[in-house]
N, C-alpha and C positions, 0 to 999 in steps of 0.2 A: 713428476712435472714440477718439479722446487714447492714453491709455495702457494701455487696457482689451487684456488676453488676453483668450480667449476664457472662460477659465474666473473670471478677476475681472469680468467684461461679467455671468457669470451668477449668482457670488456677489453685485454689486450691486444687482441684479435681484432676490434673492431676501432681503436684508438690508435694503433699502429700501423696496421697496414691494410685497414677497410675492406677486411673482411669477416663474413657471419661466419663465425667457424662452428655454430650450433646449428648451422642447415641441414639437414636429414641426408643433402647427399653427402656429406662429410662421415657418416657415419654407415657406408656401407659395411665394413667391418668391423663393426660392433662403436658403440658409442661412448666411450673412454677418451679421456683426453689424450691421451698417449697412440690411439688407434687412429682419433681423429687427425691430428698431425699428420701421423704419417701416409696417411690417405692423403691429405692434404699435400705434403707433399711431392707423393709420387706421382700426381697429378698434374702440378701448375709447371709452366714453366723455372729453365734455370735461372732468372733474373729476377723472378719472385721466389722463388725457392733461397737464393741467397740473401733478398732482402730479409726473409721470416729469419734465417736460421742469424743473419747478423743480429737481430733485435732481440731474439732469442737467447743470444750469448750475451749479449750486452746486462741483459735483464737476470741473468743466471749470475753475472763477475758482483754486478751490484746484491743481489740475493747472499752470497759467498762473502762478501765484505761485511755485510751490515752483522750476516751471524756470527761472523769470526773462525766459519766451522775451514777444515781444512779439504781441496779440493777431493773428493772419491773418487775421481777418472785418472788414472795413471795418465801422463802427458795427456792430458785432456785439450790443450790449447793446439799442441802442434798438430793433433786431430781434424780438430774442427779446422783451423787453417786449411789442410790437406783437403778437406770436402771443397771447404771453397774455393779454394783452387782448382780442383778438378771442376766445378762446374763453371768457372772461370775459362776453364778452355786447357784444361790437363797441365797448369804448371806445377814444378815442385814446390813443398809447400816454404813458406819463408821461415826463417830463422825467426826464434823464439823473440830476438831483441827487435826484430823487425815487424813484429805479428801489433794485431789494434787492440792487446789490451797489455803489452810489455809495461815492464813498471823499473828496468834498471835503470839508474840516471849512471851517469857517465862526470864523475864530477869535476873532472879537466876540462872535458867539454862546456861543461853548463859555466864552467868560470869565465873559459875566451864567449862564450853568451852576453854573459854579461858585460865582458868588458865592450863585447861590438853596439852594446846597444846604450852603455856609455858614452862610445864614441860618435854614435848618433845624434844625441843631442846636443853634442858640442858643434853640430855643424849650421851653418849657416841657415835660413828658414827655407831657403829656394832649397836647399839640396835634401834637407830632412826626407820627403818625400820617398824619393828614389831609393836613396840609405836604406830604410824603413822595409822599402819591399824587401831589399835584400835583404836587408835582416832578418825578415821573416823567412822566406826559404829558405838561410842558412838552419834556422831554427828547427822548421819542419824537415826538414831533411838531415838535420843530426839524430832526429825521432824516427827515421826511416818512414816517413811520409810521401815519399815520390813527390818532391813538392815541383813544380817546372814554373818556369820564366815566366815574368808578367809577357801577355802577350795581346792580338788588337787583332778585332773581329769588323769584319765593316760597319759604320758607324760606333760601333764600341770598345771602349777598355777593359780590359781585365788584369787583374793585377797579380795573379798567378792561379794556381790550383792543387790539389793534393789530395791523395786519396787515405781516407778512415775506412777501415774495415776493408767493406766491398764497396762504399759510395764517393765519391768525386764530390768535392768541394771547391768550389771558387770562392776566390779570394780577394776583398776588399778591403785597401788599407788606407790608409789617414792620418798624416800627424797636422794636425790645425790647432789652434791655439784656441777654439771655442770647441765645446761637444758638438757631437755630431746631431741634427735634429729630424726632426719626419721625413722632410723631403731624399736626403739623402738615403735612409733605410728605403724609403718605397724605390726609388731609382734604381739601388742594387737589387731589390728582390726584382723588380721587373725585369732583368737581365738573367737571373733565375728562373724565372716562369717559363722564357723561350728557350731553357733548354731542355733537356732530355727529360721526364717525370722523377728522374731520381736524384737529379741534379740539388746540391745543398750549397748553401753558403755559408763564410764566417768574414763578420766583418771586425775587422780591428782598427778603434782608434785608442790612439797613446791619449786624446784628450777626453775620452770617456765622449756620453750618449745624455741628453735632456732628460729628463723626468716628463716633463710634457711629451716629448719627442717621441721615447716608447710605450707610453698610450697612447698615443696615435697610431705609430706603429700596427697597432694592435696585436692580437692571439694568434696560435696556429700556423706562421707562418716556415717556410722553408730556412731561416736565417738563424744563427745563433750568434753570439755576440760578446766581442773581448774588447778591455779597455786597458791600458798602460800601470793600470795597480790591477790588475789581474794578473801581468806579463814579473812584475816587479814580484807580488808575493809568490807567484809559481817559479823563478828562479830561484828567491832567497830563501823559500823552505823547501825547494828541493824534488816538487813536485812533477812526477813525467806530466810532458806537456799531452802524451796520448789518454792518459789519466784523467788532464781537466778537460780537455773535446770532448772524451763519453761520459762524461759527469753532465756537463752542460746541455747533451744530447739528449742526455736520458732524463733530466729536469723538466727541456722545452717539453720533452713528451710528455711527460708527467701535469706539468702547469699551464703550456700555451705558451711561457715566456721564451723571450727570446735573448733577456740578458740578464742572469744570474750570476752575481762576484764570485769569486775562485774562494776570498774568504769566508760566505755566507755555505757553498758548496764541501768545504774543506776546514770546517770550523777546529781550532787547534785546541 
């Protein structure tokens, strides 16, 4: 179980996906952490079963990185894929460049990136906006993020969505010439709250976020958060954009925060 005590095995368990995984009925087959899982998971449903085992891998790629050690599961990736696909509902499993922790960049691609989001801000203020979403989908979708159209729910906007891992993310974008402040963060999460429990968001503005803004903000919340020198340094050092989403994912988890630099995350 990587590097997990037994006591960080139950702190992840209860910080992640609020669950006691040291309850006695976890441990009908003997009380191992490796036994307990998998009780655990033959148990819960498939939508929590994909949440653990997504968290799980997330927690395992960042484990693998930090040691430098070299993966020991032969295609370990298009494995796990496969599981969650099948509990997805039996599709095949995706393409390696297509899976949520690929790390090839494409460096043709990331240059027309760039050029489109040069060509963003040379355009007029009223149009910035629109541009921008597109932008973004183009982006996420050259990441193989199923990113789909901004679209409009009654009384609300949304400005697209895309899916990390096994989870759905809505999408909040913003080019304003001030940061963005409280009220905006709580407005977007309240559009999150009504939807699904698994439902995440990521809000990106080119003009970056207050400092007062996100203490206010506060902890814990379902929203992670990118600003325009996040989008800049993760092109020009070349970084997969699926890369800094489970970086910043596995942060908020770690901290509460909701906006951590791509420089501070990916220190050169």
């Amino acid at each position: 179980m990587l590097d997990f005590s037994d006591a960080s095995f139950s702190e992840f368990f209860a910080s992640e996906l609020k669950v006691s995984i040291g309850d006695p009925r976890y441990a009908v087959n003997g009380g191992s952490k490796g036994k307990r899982l998998r009780y655990f998971l033959q148990n819960c449903d498939d939508a929590t079963a994909i949440c653990t085992l997504t968290a799980l891998w997330e927690h395992r790629s960042e484990y693998l990185a930090r040691s430098g050690s070299k993966d020991p599961v032969v295609n370990a990736e298009t494995r796990y894929q496969g599981l969650i696909n099948r509990l997805l509902g039996g599709a095949a499993p995706l393409p390696a460049a297509h899976s949520a922790s690929a790390g090839t960049i494409d460096r043709q691609k990331i240059a027309k990136i760039k050029l489109d989001l040069l060509q963003v801000t040379s355009l007029a203020p009223h149009a910035r906006g629109y541009a921008f979403e597109g932008f973004l989908k183009d982006l996420f979708s050259a990441f193989g993020l199923a990113a789909q159209e901004p679209f409009r729910l009654r009384g609300e906007q949304i400005d697209g969505s895309f899916l990390l891992g096994s989870d759905t993310y809505l999408l909040e974008a913003k080019w304003h010439g001030q940061p963005i402040g409280v009220a905006e963060l709580h407005t977007f999460h309240g559009k999150i709250e009504q939807k699904a429990a698994w439902t995440r968001g990521l809000f990106v503005s080119n003009s970056g976020f207050t400092d007062d803004g996100l203490v206010a903000f506060g902890r814990g919340k379902r929203v992670i958060c990118m600003d325009g020198l996040d989008l800049y340094e993760m092109l020009e050092r070349e970084i997969s954009l699926i890369h800094v989403l489970e970086r910043k994912v596995r942060r908020a988890a770690e901290t509460g925060s909701a906006f951590v630099r791509v420089r501070d995350l990916f220190p050169q």
